[in-house]
TORMI-980302 format. One record per residue (C-alpha): residue number from 1; residue in three letters; x, y, z negated. Coordinates in steps of 0.02 Angstrom, whole numbers. Layout:
<rs>
<vexro NUM baza ALA X X Y Y Z Z>;
...
</rs>
This chain:
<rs>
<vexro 1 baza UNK X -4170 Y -8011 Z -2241>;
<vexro 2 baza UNK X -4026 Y -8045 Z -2351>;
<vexro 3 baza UNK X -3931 Y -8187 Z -2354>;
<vexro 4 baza UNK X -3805 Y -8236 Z -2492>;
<vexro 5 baza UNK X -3687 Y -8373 Z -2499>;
<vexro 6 baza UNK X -3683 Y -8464 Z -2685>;
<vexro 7 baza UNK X -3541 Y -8563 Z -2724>;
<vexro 8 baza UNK X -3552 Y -8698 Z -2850>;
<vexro 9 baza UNK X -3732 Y -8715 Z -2834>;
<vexro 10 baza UNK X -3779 Y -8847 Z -2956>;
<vexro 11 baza UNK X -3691 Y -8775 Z -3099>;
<vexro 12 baza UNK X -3786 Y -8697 Z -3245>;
<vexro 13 baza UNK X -3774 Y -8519 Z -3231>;
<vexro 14 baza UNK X -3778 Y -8543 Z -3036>;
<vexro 15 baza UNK X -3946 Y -8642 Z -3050>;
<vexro 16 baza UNK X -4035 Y -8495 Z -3143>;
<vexro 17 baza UNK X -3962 Y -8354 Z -3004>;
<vexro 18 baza UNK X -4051 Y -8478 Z -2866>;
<vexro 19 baza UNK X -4200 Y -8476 Z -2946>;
<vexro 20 baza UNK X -4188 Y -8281 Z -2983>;
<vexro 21 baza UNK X -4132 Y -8266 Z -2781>;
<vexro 22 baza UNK X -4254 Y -8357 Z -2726>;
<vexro 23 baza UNK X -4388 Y -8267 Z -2831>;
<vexro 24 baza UNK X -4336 Y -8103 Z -2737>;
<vexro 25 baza UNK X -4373 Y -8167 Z -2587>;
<vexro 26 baza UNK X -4170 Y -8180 Z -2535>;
<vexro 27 baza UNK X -4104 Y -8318 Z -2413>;
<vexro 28 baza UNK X -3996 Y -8416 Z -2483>;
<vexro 29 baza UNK X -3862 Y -8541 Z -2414>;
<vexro 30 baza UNK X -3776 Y -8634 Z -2589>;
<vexro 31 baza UNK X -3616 Y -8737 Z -2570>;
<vexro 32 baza UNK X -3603 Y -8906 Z -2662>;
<vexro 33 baza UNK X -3454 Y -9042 Z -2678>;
<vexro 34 baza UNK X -3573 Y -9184 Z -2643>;
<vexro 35 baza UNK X -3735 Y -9243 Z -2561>;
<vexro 36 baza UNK X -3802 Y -9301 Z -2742>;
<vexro 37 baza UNK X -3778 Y -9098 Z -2778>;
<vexro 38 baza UNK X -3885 Y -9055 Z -2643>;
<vexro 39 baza UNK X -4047 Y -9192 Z -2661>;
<vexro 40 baza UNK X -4030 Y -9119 Z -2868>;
<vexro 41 baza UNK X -4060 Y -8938 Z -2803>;
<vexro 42 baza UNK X -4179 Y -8980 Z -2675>;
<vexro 43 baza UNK X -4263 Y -9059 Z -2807>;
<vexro 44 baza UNK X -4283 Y -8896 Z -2917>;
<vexro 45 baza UNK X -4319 Y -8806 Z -2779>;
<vexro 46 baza UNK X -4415 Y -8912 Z -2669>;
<vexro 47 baza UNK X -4526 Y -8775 Z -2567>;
<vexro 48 baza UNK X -4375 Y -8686 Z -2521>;
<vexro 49 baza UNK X -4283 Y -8662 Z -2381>;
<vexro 50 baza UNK X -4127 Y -8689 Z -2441>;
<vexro 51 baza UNK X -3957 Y -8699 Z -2342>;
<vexro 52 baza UNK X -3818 Y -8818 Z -2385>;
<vexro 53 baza UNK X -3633 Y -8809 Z -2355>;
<vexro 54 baza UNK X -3519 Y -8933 Z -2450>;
<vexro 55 baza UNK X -3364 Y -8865 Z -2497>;
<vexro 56 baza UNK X -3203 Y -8908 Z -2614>;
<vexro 57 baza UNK X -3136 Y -8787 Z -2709>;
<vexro 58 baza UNK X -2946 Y -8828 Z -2694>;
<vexro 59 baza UNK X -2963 Y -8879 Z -2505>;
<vexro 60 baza UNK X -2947 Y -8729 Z -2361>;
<vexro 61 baza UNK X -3084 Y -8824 Z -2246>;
<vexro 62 baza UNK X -3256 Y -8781 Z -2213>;
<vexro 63 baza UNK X -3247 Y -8612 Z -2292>;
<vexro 64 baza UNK X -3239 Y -8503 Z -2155>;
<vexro 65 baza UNK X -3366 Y -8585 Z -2048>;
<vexro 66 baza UNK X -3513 Y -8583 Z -2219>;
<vexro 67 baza UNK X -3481 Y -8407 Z -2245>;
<vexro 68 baza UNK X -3526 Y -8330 Z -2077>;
<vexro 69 baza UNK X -3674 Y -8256 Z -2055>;
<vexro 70 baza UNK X -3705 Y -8222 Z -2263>;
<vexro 71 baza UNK X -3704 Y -8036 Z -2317>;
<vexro 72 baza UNK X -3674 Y -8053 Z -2482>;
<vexro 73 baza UNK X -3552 Y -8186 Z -2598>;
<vexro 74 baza UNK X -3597 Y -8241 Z -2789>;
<vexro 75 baza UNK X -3433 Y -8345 Z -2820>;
<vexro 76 baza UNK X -3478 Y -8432 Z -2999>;
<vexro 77 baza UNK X -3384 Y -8585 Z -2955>;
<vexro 78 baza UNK X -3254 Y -8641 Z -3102>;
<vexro 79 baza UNK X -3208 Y -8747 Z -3204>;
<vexro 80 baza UNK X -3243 Y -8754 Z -3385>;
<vexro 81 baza UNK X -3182 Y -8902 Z -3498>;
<vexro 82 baza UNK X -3219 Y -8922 Z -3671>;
<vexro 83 baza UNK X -3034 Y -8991 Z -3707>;
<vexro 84 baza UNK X -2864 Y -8906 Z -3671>;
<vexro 85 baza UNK X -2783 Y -9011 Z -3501>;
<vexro 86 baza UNK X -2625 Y -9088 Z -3539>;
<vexro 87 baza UNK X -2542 Y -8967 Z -3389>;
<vexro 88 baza UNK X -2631 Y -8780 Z -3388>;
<vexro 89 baza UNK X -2610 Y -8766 Z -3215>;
<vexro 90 baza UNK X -2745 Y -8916 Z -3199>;
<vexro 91 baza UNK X -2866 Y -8762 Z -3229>;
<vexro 92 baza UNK X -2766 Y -8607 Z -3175>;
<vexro 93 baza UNK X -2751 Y -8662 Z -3018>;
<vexro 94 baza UNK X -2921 Y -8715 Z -2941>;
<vexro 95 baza UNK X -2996 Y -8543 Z -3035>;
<vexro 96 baza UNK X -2863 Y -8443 Z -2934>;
<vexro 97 baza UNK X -2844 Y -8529 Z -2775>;
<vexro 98 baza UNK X -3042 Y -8549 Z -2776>;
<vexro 99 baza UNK X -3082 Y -8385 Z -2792>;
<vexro 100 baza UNK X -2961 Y -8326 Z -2679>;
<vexro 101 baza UNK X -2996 Y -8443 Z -2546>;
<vexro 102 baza UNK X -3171 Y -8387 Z -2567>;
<vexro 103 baza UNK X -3122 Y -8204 Z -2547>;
<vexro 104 baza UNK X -3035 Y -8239 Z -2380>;
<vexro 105 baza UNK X -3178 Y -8325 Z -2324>;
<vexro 106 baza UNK X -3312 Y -8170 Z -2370>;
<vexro 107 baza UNK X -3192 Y -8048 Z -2286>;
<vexro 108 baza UNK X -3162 Y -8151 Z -2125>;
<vexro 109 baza UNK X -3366 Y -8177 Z -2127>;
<vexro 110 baza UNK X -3379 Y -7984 Z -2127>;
<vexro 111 baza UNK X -3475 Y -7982 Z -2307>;
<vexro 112 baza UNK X -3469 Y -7813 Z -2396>;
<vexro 113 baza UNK X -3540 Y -7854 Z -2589>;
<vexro 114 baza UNK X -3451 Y -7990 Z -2706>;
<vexro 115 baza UNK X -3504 Y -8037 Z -2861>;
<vexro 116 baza UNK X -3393 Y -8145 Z -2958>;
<vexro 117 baza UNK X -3439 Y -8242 Z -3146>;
<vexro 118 baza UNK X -3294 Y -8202 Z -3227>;
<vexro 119 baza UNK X -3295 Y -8245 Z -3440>;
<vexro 120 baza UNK X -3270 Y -8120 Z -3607>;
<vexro 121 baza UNK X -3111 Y -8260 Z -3607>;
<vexro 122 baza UNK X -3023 Y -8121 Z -3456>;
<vexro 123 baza UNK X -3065 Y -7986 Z -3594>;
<vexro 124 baza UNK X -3056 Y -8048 Z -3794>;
<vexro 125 baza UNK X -2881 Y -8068 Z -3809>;
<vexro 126 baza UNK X -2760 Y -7919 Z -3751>;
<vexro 127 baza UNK X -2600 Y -7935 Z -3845>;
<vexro 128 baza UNK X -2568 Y -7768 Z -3904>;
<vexro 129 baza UNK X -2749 Y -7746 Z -3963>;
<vexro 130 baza UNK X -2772 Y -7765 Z -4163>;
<vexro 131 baza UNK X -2835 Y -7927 Z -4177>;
<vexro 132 baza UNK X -3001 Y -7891 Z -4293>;
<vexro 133 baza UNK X -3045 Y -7737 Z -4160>;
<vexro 134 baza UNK X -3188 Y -7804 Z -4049>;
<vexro 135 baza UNK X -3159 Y -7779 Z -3846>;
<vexro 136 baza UNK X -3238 Y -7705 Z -3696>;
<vexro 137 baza UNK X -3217 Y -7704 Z -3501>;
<vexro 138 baza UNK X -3060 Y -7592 Z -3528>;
<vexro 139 baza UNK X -2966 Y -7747 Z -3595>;
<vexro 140 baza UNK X -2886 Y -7889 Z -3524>;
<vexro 141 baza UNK X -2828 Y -8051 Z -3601>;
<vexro 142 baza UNK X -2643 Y -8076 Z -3610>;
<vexro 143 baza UNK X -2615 Y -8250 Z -3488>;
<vexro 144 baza UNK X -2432 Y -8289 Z -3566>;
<vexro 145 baza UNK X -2485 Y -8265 Z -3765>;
<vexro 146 baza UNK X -2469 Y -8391 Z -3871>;
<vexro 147 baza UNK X -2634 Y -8378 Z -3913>;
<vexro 148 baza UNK X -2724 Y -8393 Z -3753>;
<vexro 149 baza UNK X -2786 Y -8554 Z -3697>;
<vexro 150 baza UNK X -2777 Y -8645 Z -3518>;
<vexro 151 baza UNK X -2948 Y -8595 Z -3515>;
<vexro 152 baza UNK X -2922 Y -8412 Z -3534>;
<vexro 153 baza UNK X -2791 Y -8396 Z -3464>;
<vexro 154 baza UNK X -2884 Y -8469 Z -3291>;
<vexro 155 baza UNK X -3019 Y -8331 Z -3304>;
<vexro 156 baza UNK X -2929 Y -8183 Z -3313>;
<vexro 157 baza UNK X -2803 Y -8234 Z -3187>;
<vexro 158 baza UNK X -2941 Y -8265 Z -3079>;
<vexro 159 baza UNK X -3024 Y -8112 Z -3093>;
<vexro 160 baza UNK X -2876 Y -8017 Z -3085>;
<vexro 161 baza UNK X -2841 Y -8084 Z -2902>;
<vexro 162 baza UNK X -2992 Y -8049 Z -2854>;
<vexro 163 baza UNK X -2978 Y -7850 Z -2908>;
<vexro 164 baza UNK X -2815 Y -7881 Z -2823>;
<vexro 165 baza UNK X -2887 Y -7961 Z -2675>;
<vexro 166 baza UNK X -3023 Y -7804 Z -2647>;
<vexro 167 baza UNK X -2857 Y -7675 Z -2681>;
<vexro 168 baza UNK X -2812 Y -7714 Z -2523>;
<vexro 169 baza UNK X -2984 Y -7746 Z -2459>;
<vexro 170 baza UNK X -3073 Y -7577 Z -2493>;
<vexro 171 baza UNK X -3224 Y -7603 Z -2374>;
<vexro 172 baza UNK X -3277 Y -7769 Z -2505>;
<vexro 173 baza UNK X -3375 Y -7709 Z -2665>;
<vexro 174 baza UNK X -3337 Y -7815 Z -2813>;
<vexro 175 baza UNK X -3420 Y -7822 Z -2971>;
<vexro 176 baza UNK X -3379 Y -7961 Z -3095>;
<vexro 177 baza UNK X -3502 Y -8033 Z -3237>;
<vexro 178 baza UNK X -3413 Y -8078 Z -3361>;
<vexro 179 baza UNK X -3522 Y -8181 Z -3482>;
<vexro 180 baza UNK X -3476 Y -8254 Z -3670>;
<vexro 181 baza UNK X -3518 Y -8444 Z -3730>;
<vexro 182 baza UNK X -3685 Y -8450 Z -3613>;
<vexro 183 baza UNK X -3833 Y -8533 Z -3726>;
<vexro 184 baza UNK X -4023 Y -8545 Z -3646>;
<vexro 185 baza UNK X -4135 Y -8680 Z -3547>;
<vexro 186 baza UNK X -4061 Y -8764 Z -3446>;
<vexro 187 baza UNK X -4142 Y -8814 Z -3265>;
<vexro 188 baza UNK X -4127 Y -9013 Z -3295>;
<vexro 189 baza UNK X -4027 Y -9155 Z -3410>;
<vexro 190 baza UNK X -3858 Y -9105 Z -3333>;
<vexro 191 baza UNK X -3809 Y -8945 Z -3437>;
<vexro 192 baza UNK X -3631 Y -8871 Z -3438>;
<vexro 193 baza UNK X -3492 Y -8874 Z -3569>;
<vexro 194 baza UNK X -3582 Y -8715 Z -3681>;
<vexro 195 baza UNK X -3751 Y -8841 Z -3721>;
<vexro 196 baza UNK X -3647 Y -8982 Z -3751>;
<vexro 197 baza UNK X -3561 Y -8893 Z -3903>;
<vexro 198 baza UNK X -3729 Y -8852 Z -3952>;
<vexro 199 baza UNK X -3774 Y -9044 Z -3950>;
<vexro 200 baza UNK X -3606 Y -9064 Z -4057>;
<vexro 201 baza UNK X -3671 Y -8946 Z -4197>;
<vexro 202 baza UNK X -3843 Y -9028 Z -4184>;
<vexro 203 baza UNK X -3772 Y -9212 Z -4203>;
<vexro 204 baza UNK X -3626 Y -9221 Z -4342>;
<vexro 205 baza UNK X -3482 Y -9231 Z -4205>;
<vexro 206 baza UNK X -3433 Y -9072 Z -4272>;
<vexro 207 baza UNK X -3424 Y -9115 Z -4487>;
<vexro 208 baza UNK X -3345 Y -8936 Z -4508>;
<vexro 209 baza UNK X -3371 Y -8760 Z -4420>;
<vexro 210 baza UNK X -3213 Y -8711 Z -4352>;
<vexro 211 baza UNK X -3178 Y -8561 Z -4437>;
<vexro 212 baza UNK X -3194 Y -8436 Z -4308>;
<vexro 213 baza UNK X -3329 Y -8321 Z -4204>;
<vexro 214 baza UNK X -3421 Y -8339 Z -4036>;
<vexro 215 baza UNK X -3467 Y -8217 Z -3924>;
<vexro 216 baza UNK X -3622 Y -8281 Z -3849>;
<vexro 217 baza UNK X -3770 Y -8258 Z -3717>;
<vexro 218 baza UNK X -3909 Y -8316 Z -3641>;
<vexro 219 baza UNK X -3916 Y -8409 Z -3447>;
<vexro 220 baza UNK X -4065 Y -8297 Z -3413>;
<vexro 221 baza UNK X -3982 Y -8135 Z -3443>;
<vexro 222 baza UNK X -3817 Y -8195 Z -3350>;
<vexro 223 baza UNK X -3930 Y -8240 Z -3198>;
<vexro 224 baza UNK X -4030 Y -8058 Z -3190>;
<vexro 225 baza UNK X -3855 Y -7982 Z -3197>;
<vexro 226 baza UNK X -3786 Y -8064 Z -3063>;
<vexro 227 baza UNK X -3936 Y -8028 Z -2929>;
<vexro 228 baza UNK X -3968 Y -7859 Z -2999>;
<vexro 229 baza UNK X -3809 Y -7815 Z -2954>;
<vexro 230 baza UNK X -3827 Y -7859 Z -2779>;
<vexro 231 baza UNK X -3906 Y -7673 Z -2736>;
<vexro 232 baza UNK X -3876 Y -7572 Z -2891>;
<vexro 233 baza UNK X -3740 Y -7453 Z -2844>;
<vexro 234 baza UNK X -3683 Y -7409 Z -3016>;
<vexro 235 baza UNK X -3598 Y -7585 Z -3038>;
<vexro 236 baza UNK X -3493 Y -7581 Z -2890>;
<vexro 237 baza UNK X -3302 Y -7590 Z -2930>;
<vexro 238 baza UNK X -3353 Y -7610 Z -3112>;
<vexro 239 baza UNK X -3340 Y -7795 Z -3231>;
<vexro 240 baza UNK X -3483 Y -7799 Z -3352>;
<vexro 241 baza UNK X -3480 Y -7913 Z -3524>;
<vexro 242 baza UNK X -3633 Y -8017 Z -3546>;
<vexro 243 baza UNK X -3634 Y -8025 Z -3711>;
<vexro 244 baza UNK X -3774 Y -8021 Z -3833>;
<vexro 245 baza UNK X -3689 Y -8041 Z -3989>;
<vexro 246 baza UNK X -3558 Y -8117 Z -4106>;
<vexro 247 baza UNK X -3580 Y -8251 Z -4235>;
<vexro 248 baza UNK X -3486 Y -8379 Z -4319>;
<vexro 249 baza UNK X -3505 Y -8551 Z -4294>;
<vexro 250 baza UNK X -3565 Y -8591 Z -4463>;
<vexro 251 baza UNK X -3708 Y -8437 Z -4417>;
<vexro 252 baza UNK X -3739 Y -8535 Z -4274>;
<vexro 253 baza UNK X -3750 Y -8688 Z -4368>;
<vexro 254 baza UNK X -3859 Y -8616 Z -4512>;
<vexro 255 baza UNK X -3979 Y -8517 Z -4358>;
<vexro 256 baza UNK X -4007 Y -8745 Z -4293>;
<vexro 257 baza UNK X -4041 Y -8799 Z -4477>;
<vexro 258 baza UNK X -4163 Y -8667 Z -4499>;
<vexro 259 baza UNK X -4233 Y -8742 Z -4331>;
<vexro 260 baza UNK X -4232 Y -8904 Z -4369>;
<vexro 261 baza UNK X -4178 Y -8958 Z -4551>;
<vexro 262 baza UNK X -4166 Y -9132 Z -4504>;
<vexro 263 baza UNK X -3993 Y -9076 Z -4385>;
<vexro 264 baza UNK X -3842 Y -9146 Z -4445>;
<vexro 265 baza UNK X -3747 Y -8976 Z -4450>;
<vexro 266 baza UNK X -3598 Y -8929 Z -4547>;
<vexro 267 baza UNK X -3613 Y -8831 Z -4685>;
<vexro 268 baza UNK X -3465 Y -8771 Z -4708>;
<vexro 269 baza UNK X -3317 Y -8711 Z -4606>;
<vexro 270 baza UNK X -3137 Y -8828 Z -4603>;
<vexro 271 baza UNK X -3014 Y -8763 Z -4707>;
<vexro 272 baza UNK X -2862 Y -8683 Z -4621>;
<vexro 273 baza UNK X -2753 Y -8789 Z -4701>;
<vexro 274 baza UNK X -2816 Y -8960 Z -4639>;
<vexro 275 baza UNK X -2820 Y -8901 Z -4453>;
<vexro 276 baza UNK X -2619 Y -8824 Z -4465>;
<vexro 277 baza UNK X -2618 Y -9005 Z -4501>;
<vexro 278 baza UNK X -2738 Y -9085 Z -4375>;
<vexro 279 baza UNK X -2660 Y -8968 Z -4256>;
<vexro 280 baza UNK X -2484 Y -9048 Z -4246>;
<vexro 281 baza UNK X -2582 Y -9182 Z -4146>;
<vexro 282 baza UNK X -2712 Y -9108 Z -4067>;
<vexro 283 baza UNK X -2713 Y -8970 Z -3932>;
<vexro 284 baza UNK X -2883 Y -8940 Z -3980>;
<vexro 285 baza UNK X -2869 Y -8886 Z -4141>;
<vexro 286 baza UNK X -2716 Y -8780 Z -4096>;
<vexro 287 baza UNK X -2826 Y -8682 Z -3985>;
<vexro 288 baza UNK X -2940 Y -8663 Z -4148>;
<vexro 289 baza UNK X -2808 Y -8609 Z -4237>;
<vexro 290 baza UNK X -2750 Y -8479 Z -4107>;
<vexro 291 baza UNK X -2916 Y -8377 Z -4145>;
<vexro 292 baza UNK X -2899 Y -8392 Z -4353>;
<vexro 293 baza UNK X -2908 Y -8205 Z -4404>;
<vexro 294 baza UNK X -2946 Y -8122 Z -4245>;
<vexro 295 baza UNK X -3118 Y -8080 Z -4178>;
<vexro 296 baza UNK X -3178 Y -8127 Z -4002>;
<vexro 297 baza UNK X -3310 Y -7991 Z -4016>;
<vexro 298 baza UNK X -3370 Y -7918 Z -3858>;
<vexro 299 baza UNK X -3477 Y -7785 Z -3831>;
<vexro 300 baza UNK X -3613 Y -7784 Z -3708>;
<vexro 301 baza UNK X -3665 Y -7601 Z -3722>;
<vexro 302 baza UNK X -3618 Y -7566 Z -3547>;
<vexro 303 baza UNK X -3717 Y -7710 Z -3468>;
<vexro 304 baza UNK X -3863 Y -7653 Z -3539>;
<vexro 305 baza UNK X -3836 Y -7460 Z -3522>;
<vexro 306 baza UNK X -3810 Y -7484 Z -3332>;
<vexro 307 baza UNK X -3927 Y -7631 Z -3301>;
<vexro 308 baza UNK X -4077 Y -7537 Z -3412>;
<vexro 309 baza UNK X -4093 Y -7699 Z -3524>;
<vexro 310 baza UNK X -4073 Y -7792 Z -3695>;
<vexro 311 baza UNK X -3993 Y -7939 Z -3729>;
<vexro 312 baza UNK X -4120 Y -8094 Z -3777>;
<vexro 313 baza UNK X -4064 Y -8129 Z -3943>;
<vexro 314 baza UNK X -3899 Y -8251 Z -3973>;
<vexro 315 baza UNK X -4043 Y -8360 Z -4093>;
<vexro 316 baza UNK X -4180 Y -8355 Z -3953>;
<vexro 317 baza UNK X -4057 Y -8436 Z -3829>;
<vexro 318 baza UNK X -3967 Y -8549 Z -3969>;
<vexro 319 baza UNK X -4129 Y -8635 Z -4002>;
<vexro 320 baza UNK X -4201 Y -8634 Z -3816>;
<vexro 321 baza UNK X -4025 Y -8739 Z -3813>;
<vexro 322 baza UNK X -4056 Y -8848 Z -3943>;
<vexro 323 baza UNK X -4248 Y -8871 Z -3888>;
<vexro 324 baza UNK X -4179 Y -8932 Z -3723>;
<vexro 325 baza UNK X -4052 Y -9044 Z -3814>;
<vexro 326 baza UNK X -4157 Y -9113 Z -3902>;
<vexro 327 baza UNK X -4293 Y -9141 Z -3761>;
<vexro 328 baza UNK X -4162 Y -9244 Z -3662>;
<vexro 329 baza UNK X -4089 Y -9329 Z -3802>;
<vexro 330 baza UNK X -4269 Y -9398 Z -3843>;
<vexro 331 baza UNK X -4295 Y -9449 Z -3654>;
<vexro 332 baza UNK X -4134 Y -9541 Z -3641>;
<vexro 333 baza UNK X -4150 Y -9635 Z -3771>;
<vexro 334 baza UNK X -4342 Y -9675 Z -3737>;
<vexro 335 baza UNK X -4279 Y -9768 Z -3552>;
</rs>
């Protein structure tokens, strides 16, 4: 029987490709950074025999050792902040280093098939491409722009080394996943960075839509991608955009008010003017302004041509978001 080795475990993307794993009858052995990681997954997954390895990202120990015996690698461990870090390298370094250290690790284990989460962030923003021209798996972000973002920047680094890393590995298969802003149900109360901007549009923290767009997708898709890919032949030594579709922010916001019309949304996008000026103090809004009058469109046409599938709708897995949201909102504040 299988086996595959899942790094960052808990996350949520990772949680959904346990559940799919585990559904397909694969073994499964998931790393975690702590022992309150592990009870949390054993509590999702309670009947299953699940194997733990706890492992750091930007330390060399352990990895080795949790790798042996696994045939196949799903590396979706990263980091994703919803602010810009004072020093980029606070993110480009743990995305490279941990990737790479988990590519050592798969080829001194033996393992043949890698799958790597990647982002549309490694794709939307090549510098010589016209800005309003939406992108495919043929493009790469430019790391040193002015435009790209610690963030970004982190992503396609990272999956860069790791085509680099197989270059001179040819006996690995890679195939990366590279998914937009990922929307959907999450497993439990402690969703990622994507569903807590959701909870931002759904709660006034965000009075104005930023004037930009969002390439977006839903957790369930990401996670069939990522096991699918496992044995499907065709997406070896290929990177696939999951990527259902492209709104802007006030679309998104307009899809929740139409959910729920007592959200405090914005209705209307921020002026450019007001965040050139909001943006001489705030990295935030800087990154904002780096995507004014360009499009972080991605299409998806290859994921679903090679995968046989469509997309669930951006608005299906907005609102299964904002459902969630809403459900733990309601619980926390009924304790």
């Amino acid at each position: 029987m299988t086996k595959v080795f899942l790094t960052g475990a808990s996350g949520f993307i990772a949680k959904h490709i346990l559940r799919e794993l585990l559904a397909q009858g694969y073994q499964v052995r998931a790393s975690v950074r702590s022992d309150k990681r592990k009870d949390e997954l054993q509590g999702l997954f309670p009947d299953a025999a699940l194997e733990f390895a706890t492992l750091d990202l930007t330390k060399d120990e352990g990895w080795q050792d949790a790798l042996q015996g696994c045939d196949v690698l799903i590396h979706t461990a990263s980091p994703f902040p919803l602010t810009e870090p004072k020093d980029p390298q606070d993110l480009i370094r743990p995305a490279v280093d941990g990737t790479l250290r988990a590519m050592r690790a798969a080829k001194e284990a033996g393992i043949k098939r890698v799958i790597l989460t990647s982002s549309c962030a490694a794709i939307y923003k090549q510098a010589d491409k016209p800005k309003m021209q939406p992108s495919d798996e043929t493009y790469w972000t430019t790391p040193d722009d002015p435009s790209v973002g610690a963030y970004e920047a982190s992503k396609m680094l990272a999956e860069k080394a790791a085509w680099d890393f197989v270059a001179e590995t040819p006996d690995i298969a890679l195939t990366t996943i590279n998914p937009g802003a990922v929307f959907g149900p999450p497993m439990d109360a402690r969703y990622g960075s994507s569903l807590e901007l959701v909870e931002q549009l759904m709660t006034g923290k965000v009075p104005m839509a930023p004037p930009m767009d969002m390439v977006a997708v839903d957790v369930r898709d990401v996670a069939r991608m990522h096991v699918a890919a496992i044995d499907l032949e065709a997406t070896k030594g290929e990177r696939f955009a999951a990527a259902s579709g492209t709104h802007r922010f006030l679309e998104l916001a307009r899809m929740l008010k139409e959910w729920d019309s007592a959200l405090k949304t914005p209705s209307r996008e921020a002026p450019v003017w007001l965040l050139r000026i909001m943006g001489l103090f705030s990295k935030d809004v800087k990154g904002v302004l780096a995507n004014v009058g360009r499009t972080l469109a991605v299409s998806g046409a290859k994921a679903e041509k090679t995968f046989g599938f469509k997309f669930i709708p951006v608005k299906d897995a907005l609102i299964a978001s904002a459902t969630a949201v809403q459900t733990y909102t309601m619980n926390e504040k009924s304790k």
